[in-house]
VOFI-83698 format. One record per residue: residue in three letters; x, y, z of N, C-alpha, C in turn. Coordinates in pm, whole numbers, padded with zeros to 5 digits, always signed. Layout:
! residues N
ALAXYZXYZXYZ
...
//
This chain:
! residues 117
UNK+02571-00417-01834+02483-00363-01731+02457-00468-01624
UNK+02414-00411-01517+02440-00470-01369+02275-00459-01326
UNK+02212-00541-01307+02077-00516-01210+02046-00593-01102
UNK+02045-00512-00985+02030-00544-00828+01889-00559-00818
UNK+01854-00609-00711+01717-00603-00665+01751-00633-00494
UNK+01721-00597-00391+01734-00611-00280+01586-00655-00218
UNK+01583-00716-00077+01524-00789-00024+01538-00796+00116
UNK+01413-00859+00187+01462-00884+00326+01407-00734+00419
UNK+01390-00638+00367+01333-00524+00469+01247-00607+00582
UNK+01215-00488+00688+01057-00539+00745+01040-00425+00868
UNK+00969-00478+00888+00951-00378+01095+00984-00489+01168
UNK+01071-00415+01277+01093-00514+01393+01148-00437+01475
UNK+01175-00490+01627+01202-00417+01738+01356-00416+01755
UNK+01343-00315+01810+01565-00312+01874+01583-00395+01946
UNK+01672-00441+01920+01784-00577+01910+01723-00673+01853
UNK+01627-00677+01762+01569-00782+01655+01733-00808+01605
UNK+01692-00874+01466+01814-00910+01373+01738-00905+01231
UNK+01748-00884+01096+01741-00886+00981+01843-00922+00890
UNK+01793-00990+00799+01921-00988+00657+01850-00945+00517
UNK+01951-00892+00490+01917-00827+00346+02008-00885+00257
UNK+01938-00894+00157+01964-00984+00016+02012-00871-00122
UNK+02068-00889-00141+02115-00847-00278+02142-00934-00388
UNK+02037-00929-00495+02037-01050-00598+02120-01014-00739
UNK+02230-00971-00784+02270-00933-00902+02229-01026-01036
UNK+02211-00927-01166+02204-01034-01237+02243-00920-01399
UNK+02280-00990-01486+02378-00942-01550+02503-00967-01606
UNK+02560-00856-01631+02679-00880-01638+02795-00905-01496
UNK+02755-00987-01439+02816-01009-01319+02952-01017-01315
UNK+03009-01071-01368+03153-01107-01373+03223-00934-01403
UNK+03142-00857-01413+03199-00712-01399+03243-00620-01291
UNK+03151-00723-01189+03117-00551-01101+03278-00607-00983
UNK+03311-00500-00999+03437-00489-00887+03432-00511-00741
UNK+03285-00439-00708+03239-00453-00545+03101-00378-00525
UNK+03058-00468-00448+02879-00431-00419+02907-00316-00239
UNK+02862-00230-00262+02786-00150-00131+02651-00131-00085
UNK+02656-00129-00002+02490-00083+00101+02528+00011+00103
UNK+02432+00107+00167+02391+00209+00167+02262+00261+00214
UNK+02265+00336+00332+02111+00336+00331+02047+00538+00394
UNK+01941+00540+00333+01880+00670+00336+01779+00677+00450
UNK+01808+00771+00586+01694+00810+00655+01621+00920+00619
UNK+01475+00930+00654+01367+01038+00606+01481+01166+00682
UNK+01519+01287+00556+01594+01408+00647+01704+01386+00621
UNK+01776+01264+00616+01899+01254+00616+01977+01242+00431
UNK+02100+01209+00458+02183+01209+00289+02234+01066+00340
UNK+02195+00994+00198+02254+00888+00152+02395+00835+00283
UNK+02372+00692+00319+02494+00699+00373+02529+00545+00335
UNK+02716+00520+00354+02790+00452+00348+02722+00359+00482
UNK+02693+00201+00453+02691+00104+00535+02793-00009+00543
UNK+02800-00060+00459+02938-00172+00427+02936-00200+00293
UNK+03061-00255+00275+03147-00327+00132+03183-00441+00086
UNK+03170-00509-00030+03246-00594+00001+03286-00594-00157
UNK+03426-00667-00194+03486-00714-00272+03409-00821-00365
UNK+03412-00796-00465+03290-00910-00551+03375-01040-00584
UNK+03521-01035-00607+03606-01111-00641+03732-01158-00493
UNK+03730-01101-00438+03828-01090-00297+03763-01099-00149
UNK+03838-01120-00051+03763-01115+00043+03777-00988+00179
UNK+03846-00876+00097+03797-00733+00162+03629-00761+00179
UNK+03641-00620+00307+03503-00588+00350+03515-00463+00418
UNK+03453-00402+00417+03435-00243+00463+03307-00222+00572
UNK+03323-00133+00656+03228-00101+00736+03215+00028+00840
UNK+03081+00076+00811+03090+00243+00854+03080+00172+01037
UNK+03129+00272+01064+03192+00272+01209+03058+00250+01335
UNK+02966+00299+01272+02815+00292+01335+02774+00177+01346
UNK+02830+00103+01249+02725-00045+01202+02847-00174+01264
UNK+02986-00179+01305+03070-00246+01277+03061-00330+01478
UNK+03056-00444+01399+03030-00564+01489+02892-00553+01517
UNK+02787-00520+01486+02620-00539+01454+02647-00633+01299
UNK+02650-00580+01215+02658-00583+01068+02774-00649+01029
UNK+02709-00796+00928+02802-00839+00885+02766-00851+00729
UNK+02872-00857+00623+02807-00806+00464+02882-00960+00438
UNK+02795-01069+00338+02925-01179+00308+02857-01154+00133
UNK+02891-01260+00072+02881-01356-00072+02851-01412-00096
UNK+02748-01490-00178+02733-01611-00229+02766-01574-00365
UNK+02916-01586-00438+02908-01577-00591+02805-01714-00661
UNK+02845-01802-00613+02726-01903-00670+02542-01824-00737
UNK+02509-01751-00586+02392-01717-00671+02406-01578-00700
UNK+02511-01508-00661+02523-01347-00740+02418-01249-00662
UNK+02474-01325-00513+02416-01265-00401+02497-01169-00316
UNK+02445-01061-00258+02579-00997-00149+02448-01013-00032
UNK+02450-01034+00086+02402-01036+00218+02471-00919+00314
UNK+02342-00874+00376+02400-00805+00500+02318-00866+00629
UNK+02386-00909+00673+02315-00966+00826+02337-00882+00958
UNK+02197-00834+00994+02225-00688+01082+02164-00746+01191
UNK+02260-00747+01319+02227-00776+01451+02199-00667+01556
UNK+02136-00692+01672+02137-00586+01773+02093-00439+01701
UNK+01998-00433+01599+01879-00363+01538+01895-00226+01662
UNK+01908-00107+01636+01848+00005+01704+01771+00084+01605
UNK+01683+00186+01683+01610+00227+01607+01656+00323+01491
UNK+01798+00396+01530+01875+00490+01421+01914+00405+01328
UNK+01869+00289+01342+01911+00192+01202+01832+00217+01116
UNK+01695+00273+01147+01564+00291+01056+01623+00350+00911
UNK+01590+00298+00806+01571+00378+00661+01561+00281+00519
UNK+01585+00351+00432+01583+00257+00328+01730+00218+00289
UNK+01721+00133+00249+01843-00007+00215+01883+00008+00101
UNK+02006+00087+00057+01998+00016-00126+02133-00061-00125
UNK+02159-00139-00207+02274-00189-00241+02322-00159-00434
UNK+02418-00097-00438+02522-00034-00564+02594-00119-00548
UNK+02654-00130-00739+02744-00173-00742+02867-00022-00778
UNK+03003-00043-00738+03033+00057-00756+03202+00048-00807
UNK+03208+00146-00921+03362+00136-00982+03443+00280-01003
UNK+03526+00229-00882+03640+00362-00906+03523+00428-00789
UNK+03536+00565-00789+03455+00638-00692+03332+00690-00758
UNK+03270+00607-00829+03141+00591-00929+03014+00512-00878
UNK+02909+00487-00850+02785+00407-00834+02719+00375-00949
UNK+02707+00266-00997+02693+00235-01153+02537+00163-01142
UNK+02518+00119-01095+02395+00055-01065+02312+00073-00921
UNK+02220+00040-00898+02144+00092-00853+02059-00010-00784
UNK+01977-00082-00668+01878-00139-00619+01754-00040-00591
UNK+01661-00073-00606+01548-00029-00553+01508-00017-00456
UNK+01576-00074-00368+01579-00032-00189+01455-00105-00106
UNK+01514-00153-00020+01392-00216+00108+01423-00118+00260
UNK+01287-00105+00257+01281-00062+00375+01284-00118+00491
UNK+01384-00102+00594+01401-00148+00734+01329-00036+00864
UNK+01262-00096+00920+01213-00023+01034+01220-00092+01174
UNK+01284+00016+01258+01310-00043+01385+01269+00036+01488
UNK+01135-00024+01563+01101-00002+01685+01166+00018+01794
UNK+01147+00105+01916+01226+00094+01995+01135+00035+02151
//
């Protein structure tokens, strides 16, 4: 088993910047690749970026790409998303999964990001 905890939400204005933390802990040496993901009030779950837990692929929904950058620290069994140029349709909650095959196996508890306009 895999347990996330995410970090880093807050309120801030468009074109602020934020980073979000993803802390794994566990069976780490398992998880294939960590995703974001994030939920607006109304909206369905959506795809934010990827990354490879072992490789250095990276994925990114088309909305977020060159704002949003997702890296690694395997050292602390961290995934980061560093989100630049903040708009307000960025608003929602944050989760980061780990995920295998076309499966979501684990789960974060989600931080909330809010962006003023």
């Amino acid at each position: 088993q895999v347990q996330l905890v995410e970090s880093g939400g807050g309120l801030v204005q468009a074109g602020d910047s934020l980073r979000l933390s993803c802390a794994a802990s566990g069976r780490t040496n398992s998880i294939p690749a960590i995703y974001w993901l994030r939920q607006a009030p109304g909206r369905e779950r959506e795809f934010v970026a990827a990354i490879v837990w072992s490789g250095d692929s990276k994925y990114y929904a088309d909305s977020v790409k060159g704002r949003f950058t997702i890296s690694r620290d395997n050292d602390k069994n961290t995934v980061y998303l560093q989100m630049n140029s903040l708009k307000p349709e960025d608003t929602a909650v944050y989760f980061c999964a780990v995920r295998r095959g076309t499966q979501y196996t684990s789960w974060g508890q989600g931080t909330q990001v809010t962006v003023s306009s």
